[in-house]
Structures are given as C-alpha cells and as structure tokens.
C-alpha positions in Angstrom: -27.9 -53.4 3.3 -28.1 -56.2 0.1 -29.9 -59.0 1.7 -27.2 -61.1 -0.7 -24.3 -60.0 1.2 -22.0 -62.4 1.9 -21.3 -62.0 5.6 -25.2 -62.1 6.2 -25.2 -65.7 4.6 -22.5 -67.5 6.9 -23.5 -69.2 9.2 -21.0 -68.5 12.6 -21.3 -70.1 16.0 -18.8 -69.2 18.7 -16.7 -71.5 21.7 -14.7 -69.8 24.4 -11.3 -70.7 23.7 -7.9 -69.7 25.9 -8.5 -66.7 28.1 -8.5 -64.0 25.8 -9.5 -66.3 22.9 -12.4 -66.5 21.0 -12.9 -69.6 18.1 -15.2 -68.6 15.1 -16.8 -72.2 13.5 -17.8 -70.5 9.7 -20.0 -72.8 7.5 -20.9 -71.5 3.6 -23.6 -73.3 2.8 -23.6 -75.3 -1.5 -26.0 -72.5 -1.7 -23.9 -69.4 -0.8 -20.5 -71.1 -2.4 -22.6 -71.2 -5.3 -24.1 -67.9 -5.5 -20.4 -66.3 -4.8 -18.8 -68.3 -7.1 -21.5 -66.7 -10.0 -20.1 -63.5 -9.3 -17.0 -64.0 -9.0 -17.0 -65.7 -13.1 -18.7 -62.3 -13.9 -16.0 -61.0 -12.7 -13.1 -62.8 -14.1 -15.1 -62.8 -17.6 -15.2 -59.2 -17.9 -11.6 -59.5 -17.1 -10.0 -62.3 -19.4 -9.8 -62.3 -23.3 -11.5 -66.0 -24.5 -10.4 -66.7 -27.9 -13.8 -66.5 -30.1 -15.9 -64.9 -26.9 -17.0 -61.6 -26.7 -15.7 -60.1 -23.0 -18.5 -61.3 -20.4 -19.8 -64.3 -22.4 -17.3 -67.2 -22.0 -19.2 -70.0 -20.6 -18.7 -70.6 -17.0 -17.5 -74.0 -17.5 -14.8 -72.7 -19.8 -13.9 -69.9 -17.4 -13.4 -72.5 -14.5 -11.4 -75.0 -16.5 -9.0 -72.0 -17.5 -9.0 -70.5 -14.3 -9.7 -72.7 -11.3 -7.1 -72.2 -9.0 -6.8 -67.8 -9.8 -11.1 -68.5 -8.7 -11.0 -70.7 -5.9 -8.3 -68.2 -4.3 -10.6 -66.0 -5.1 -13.8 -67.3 -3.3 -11.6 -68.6 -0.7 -10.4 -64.9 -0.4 -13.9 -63.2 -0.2 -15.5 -66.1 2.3 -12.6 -65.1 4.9 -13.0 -61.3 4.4 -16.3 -62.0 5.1 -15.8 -64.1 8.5 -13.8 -61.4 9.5 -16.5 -58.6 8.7 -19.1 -60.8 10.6 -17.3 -61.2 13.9 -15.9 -57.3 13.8 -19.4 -56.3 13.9 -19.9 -56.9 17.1 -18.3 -54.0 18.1 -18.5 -55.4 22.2 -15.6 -57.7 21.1 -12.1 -55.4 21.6 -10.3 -57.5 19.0 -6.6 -57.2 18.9 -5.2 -59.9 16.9 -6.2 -63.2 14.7 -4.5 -66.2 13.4 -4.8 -68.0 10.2 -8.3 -70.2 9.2 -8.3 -73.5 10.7 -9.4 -76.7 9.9 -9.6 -76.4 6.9 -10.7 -78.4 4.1 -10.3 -77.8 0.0 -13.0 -75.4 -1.5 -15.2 -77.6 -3.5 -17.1 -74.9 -6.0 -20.0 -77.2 -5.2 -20.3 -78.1 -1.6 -20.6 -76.7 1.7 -17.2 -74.6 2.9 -16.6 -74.8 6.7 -13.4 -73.1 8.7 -12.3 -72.2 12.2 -10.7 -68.9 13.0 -8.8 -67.9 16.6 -9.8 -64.2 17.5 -7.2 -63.0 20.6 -9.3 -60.5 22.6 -7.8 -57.7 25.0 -7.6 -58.8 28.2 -10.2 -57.3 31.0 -7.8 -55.7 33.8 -8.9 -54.0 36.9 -7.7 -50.4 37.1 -7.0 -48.6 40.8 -6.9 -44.8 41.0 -4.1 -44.0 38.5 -4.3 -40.7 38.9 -2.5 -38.4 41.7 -0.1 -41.2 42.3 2.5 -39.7 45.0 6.3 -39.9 43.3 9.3 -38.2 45.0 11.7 -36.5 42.5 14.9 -34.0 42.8 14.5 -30.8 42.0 16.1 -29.4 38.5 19.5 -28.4 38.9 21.8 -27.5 36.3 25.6 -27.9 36.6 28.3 -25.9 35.0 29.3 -29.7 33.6 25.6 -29.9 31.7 26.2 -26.9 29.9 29.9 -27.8 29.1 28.7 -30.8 27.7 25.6 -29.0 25.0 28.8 -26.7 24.0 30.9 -29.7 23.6 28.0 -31.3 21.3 28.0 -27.9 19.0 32.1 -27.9 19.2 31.5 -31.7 17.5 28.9 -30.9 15.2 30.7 -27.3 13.8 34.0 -29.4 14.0 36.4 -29.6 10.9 38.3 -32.9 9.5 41.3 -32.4 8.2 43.9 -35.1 6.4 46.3 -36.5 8.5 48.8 -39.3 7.3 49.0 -41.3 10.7 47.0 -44.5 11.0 43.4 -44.3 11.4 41.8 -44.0 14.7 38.1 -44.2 15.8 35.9 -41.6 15.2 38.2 -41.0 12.0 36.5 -40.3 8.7 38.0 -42.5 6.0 37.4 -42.0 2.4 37.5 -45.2 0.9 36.4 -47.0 -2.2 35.5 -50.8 -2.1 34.1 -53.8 -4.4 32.8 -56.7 -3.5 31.5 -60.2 -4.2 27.8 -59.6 -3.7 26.1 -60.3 -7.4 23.8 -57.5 -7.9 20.0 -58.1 -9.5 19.6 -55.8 -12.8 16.3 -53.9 -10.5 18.8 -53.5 -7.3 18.3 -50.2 -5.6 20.5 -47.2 -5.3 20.9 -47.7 -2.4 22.0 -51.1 -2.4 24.2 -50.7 -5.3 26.2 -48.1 -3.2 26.5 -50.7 -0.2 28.3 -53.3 -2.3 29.9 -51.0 -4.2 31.5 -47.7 -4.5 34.1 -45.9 -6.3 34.3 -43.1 -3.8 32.7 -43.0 -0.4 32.8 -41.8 3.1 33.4 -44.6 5.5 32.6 -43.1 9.7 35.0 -45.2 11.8 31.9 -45.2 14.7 28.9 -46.5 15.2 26.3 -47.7 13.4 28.7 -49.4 10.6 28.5 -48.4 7.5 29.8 -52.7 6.3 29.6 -54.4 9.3 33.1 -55.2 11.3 34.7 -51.9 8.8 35.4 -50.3 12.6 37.5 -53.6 13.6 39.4 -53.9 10.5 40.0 -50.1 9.1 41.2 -49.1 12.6 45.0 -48.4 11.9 44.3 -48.0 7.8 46.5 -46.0 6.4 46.2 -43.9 3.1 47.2 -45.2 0.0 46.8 -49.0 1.3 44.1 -51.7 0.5 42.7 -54.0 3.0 40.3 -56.8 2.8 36.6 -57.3 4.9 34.5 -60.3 5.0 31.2 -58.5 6.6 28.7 -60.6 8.3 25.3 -58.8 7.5 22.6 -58.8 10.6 19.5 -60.8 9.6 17.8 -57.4 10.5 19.7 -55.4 8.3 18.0 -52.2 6.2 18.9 -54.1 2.8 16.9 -57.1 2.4 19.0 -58.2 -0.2 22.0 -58.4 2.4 20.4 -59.2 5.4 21.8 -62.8 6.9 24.5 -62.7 3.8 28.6 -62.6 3.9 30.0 -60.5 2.0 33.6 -60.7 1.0 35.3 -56.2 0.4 38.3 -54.8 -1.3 38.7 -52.0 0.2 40.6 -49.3 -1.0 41.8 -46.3 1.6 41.8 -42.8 -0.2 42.4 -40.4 2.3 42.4 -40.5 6.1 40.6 -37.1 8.2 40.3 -36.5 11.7 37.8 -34.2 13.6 39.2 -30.9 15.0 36.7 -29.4 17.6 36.3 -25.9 17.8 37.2 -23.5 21.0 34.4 -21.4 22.9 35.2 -18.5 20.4 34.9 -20.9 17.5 31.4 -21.8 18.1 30.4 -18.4 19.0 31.5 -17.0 15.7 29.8 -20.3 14.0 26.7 -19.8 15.6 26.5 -16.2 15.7 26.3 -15.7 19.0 27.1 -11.8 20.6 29.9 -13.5 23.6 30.9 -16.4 25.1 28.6 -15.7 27.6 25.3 -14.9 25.9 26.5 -18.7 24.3 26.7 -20.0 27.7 23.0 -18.6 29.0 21.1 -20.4 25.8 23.1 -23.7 26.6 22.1 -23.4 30.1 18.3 -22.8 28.9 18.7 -25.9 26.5 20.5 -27.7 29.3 17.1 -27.1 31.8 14.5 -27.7 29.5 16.9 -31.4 28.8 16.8 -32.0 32.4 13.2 -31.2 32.9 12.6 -33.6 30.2 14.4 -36.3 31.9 12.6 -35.6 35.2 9.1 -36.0 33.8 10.6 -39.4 31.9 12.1 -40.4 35.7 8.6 -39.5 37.1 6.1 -41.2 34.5 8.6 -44.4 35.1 8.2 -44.0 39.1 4.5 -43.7 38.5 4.2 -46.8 36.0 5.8 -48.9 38.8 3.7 -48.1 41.3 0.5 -48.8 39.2 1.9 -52.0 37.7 2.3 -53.2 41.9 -1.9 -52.3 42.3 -2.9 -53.9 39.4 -3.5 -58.0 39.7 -2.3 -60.4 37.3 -3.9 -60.9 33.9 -4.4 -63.1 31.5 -2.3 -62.0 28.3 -3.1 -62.5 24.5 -1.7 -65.9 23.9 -0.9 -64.8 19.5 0.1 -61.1 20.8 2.5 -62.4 23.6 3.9 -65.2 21.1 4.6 -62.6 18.8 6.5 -60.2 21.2 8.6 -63.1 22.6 9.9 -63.6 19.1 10.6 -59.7 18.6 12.3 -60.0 21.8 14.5 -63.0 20.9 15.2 -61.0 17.8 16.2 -58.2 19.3 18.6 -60.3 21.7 20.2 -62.0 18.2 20.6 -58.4 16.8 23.7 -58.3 19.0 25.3 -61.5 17.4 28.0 -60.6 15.5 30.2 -63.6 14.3 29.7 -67.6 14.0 31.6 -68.0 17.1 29.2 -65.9 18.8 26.0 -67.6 17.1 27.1 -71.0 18.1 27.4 -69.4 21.8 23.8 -67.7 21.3 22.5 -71.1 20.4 24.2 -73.0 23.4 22.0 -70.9 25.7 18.7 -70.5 23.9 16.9 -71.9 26.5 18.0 -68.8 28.8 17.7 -66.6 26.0 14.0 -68.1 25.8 13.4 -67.2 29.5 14.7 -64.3 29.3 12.3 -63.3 26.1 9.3 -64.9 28.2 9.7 -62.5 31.2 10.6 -59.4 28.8 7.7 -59.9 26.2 4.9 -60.9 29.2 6.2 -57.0 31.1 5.9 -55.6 27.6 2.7 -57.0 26.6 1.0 -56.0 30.2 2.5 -52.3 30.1 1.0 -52.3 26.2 -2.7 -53.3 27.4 -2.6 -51.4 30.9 -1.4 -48.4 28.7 -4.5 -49.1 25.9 -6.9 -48.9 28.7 -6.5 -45.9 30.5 -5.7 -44.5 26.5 -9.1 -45.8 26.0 -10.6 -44.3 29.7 -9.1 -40.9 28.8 -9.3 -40.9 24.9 -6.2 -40.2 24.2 -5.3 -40.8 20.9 -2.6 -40.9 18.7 -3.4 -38.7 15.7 -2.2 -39.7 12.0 -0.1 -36.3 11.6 1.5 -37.1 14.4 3.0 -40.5 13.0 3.7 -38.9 9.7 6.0 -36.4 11.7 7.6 -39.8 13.4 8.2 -41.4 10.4 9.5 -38.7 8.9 12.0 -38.1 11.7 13.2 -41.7 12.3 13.7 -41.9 8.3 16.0 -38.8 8.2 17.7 -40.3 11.5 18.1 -43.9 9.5 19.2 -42.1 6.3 16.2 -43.2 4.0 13.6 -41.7 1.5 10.6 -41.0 3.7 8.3 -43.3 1.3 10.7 -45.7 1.6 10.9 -46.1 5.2 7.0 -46.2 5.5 6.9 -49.1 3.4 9.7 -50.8 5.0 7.9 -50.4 8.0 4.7 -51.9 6.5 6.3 -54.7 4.8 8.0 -55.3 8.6 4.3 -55.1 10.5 6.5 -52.0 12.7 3.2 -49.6 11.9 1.2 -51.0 14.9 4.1 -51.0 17.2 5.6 -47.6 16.0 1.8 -46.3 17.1 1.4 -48.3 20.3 5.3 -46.9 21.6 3.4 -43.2 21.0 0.6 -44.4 22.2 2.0 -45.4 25.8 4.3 -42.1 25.9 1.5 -40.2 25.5 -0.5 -42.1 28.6 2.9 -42.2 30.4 3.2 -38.5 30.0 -0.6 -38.3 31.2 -0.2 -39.9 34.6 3.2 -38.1 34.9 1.6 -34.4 34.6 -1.4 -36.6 37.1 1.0 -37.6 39.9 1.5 -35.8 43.5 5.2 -34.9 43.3 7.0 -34.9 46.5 10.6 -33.2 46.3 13.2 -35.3 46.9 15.3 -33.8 50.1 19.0 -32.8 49.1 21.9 -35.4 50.8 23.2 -33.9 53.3 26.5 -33.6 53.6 28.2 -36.0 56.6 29.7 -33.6 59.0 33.8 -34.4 59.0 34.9 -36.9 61.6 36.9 -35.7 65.0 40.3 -36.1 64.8 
C-alpha cells in the first residue's frame, strides 16, 4: 500500500451521533490538498489540448485558470471517495446508509479542507430462539372449485376475441388509434413515441391502463366513433417524460372485440391433453402445489409475528427510516388519480404522515431483524438469482430487460428489489424451521331440536 494514498493522509476523528449514527470530522491538511491537487493537473493536462503546449506540459497555473471549477469538483470528488474508503475500513462498522458532507466550506486549492459526514449504522437487536417456533396451520385441501378456477385461467388465456358492434364493455379489447398534445423531443424513445401516439394500437379495457382514465372514458365506445381523453399521468409513471404531465387524446375507435372463453373440450384440444379428465388431474396437481405455496406463505407470516412479539424495541436508522417513510407516502399518492382527489390527499397529510410513520418503522424493523438472522445463517441472495428477477418483472412490465435494470438503478429500486429476496428467503427459512401443529377441522354444529 502507497504511503501517498489519499485516505492514509486524512486526518478523521469520530462523535457518537443518534442511535445508530456515527459523525465522521475529515480534515485534508494544505499539504495533502496540495499534493492531490498535483495529480490531479497531471491528469487534466494529459487530457486537454493547450493551444501552443505539447499534451502534459501546460503550466499548472494556466491549467487552473482554464479549468478551476472541472478541478476543484475534481479534488472535492477524490477527498470524499476517500472519507468514505477510510471509515469502510473498519470493517466492525455494519454500515447501511450515509448522507451528504456536512459543514462544509469552499475548497481552497491552498488551504486546509475539513467536512462532516453522517454514517447510519444497523441497529444491534437481540435475537430469541427463532428457530422451531410452534405455528398451527390447516391441512392442504383441494376443492373441486380450485381446480375449476386453474381451468378457468387456461379457458381465459386460450380464449378468442371476436368483433362485435355493441358498445364496449370492460375486459373488451379495443383497437384504436389516438394523437395527442404531448410535444415529443427529436431523441424520444420507441416506446414513448407509441404512448402519445399511434396510428394503430391495441387498447385492454382493464387494468393496468394503457393512457390513464382510457377504462372510464372508452367504456361504451363504439366502432367507427372518436372520443376525446385528458389523462392525468402518475408522478410514478414508466415514462419519465410523462410522469406528473396531462395529456390531452383523440382517440379514434377502429374496431371493438370481446373475449370468448373456451369449453372443457376446447382447452383439452388447445393443450393437448388425452380427456377432460387427464386435464382435470394436472389442474388438481397445479391447484396443490398453489395451495401448498400459500400455506408455507401463511406459515412464514404466523412465524414472523410471533418473533417480532419476542424481540424488544430498537432503535431504527434515522436516513433509512426517513427514506422508507417517503416510499411509503409515495406509494399511498400512487393511488391519486384526479385534482379533486389530490386536493383531498393533501387535506389529510397529516394522517397520511402517520400512517407512513407506523408503515415505514414495521418495514424498516422486519428489513433489519430479516438481515440479521440472513447474516446468522448466511443466507444470501446470489447475483443469478436477481438477474432471473429482473428479467421476470421486465417481461411482466412489458420492457427491454436492459432497460428495466437501468430504470431500476436510476430509481435506487436495486437495493430494495435485493432486500424483498432477501427477507423471502429468511422468511422461507424460519417457515421450513417452525413446529407445525395442524389446525383441527370445524366441526360441524349438530342441528337444533325442533
């Protein structure tokens, strides 16, 4: 290791903050500024073209005056990459989040440079026995009404639309084309370009919208007959471009179809299956192994519950809890739909706020009780394993694969997406843990004497 390097040469002192806060006092020294700042010229003059220099032997002074504020941002850049190396080197500290530098004052390229920086720290947490927690579940029963209903899926999915000439219903399938008032940038996307405007389109009278409010106003379009849509976008929406906007649509109606399910023979046929019945025993296979997923969900819950109740109180993560009281509040404006209902939103913030508090502290305490036994039992979340989830959720959303990862990125959703897998795996681990007791069967009350 260089005896140079920058981290080595700040000097760091350390003050208990919050709970679960550390504050970082970093001082450069004239003498460190100094010696960064030298190689930091090198670097920008075997970068930059000088008129009448040869690359790497403009004068420093000339560099500086033609390039202060690109090198400052620069050294200011390195000098906190540098704080941040120093204290993540102690590898006792389990650092899970950090704000912005503090206190601080412009970079003089020839004085002392001195900052303050907030680390948030996981919280310590006394663990009982979480495993062989006693949970009482029903046994797996399967219904003639479960299998009905995995047939009925297929009958959906294999089902035909045909035109009609009736009004549009929901669940229709409208082909439409539509303009709109939105003023496109020359480097829009494909996909946004489609949004705002299409000559011919399929428009899914259902949930989630294709335009916001098209479910409202094309139910009861008829073919043939233009209609008119000012959509509100969601301040979440896919298309950055759109999100928060209104957007004014002439839509056009083409043709209307409707869905026409198929009968037991029709699915057979579809999915090449010998009989009716031979269709019926796979469903009822698919139908258990559903319900055998949903009991190990209902018992991993059960068990959480009771483990949350034997576990004390905590101090939380003051940035990490902030930040998940925001995604809550966001979460709870995702439903606002109209102005009428944002000025109602607004009226009761303060409930809203509550509300957020008391969801984002439960969150935040499952997430770290979740990372510890993760950490106890090293269970891990493996990088294939998020590919394949990104992958899935992208074809569920309807994007390019690349470009969902980097929406995600661009969002901060990476370390979430891996703490939800995260927590499913430990949930699933104290699930397959737990003492299952089998929850007796009602019994029937016995008909009263007449």
């Amino acid at each position: 290791m260089s005896k140079n390097k920058l981290s080595d040469n700040l000097i760091m002192t350390c003050k208990e903050g919050k709970a679960c806060v550390k504050d970082f006092l970093f001082v450069a020294d004239k003498k460190t500024v100094e010696n960064e700042l030298k190689n930091i010229i090198k670097e920008f003059s075997n970068m930059v073209v000088i008129p009448g220099f040869r690359k790497g032997k403009a004068p420093a002074k000339m560099l500086i005056k033609r390039y202060e504020k690109d090198i400052v941002g620069e050294l200011q850049r390195k000098i906190y990459g540098a704080a941040f190396e120093k204290v993540t080197a102690d590898k006792s500290l389990d650092i899970v989040s950090y704000g912005n530098p503090q206190d601080v004052a412009p970079l003089k390229l020839d004085d002392k440079y001195s900052f303050s920086i907030a680390f948030d720290l996981a919280p310590e947490i006394e663990l009982p026995e979480y495993k062989g927690i006693e949970v009482e579940a029903a046994p797996i029963k399967v219904a003639k009404k479960d299998i009905d209903k995995q047939i009925d899926h297929y009958r959906n999915m294999y089902a035909t639309y045909e035109d009609i000439e009736t009004p549009a219903k929901a669940e229709d399938m409208l082909k439409v084309s539509y303009t709109s008032d939105f003023e496109l940038a020359e480097d829009a996307s494909a996909s946004l370009k489609r949004q705002v405007s299409a000559e011919s389109n399929w428009l899914w009278l259902n949930e989630p919208e294709l335009i916001p409010g098209a479910v409202k106003a094309l139910t009861g379009a008829e073919k043939d007959k233009e209609y008119k849509l000012e959509a509100t976008y969601p301040a979440d929406w896919r298309d950055a471009e759109l999100a928060g906007k209104k957007v004014k649509y002439d839509i056009k109606v083409l043709g209307v179809q409707r869905r026409k399910s198929l009968n037991d023979e029709e699915v057979v046929e579809k999915m090449k299956f010998e009989s009716v019945e031979k269709m019926r025993e796979m469903f009822e296979t698919v139908a258990k192994n559903e319900a055998e997923k949903a009991r190990e969900a209902e018992i991993s819950e059960k068990v959480y519950t009771l483990l949350d109740k034997k576990i004390k109180k905590f101090d939380l993560p003051p940035n990490v809890l902030n930040g998940e009281i925001q995604n809550e509040l966001h979460r709870m404006a995702q439903g606002v739909k109209s102005e009428e209902e944002a000025e109602v939103f607004k009226k009761d913030m303060d409930a809203h706020k509550k509300a957020a508090e008391k969801a984002a502290e439960a969150k935040s305490r499952k997430t770290f009780i979740m990372r510890k036994i993760a950490e106890l039992e090293k269970i891990s979340v493996e990088q294939h394993e998020i590919d394949g989830q990104i992958k899935g959720m992208s074809a569920h959303y309807g994007y390019q694969e690349k470009e969902f990862r980097s929406m995600l990125e661009k969002a901060g959703g990476m370390e979430e997406m891996h703490m939800d897998m995260l927590s499913v795996k430990v949930a699933n681990f104290l699930g397959k843990e737990a003492k299952i007791k089998e929850k007796a069967a009602k019994k029937k009350a016995a008909p009263k004497a007449k």
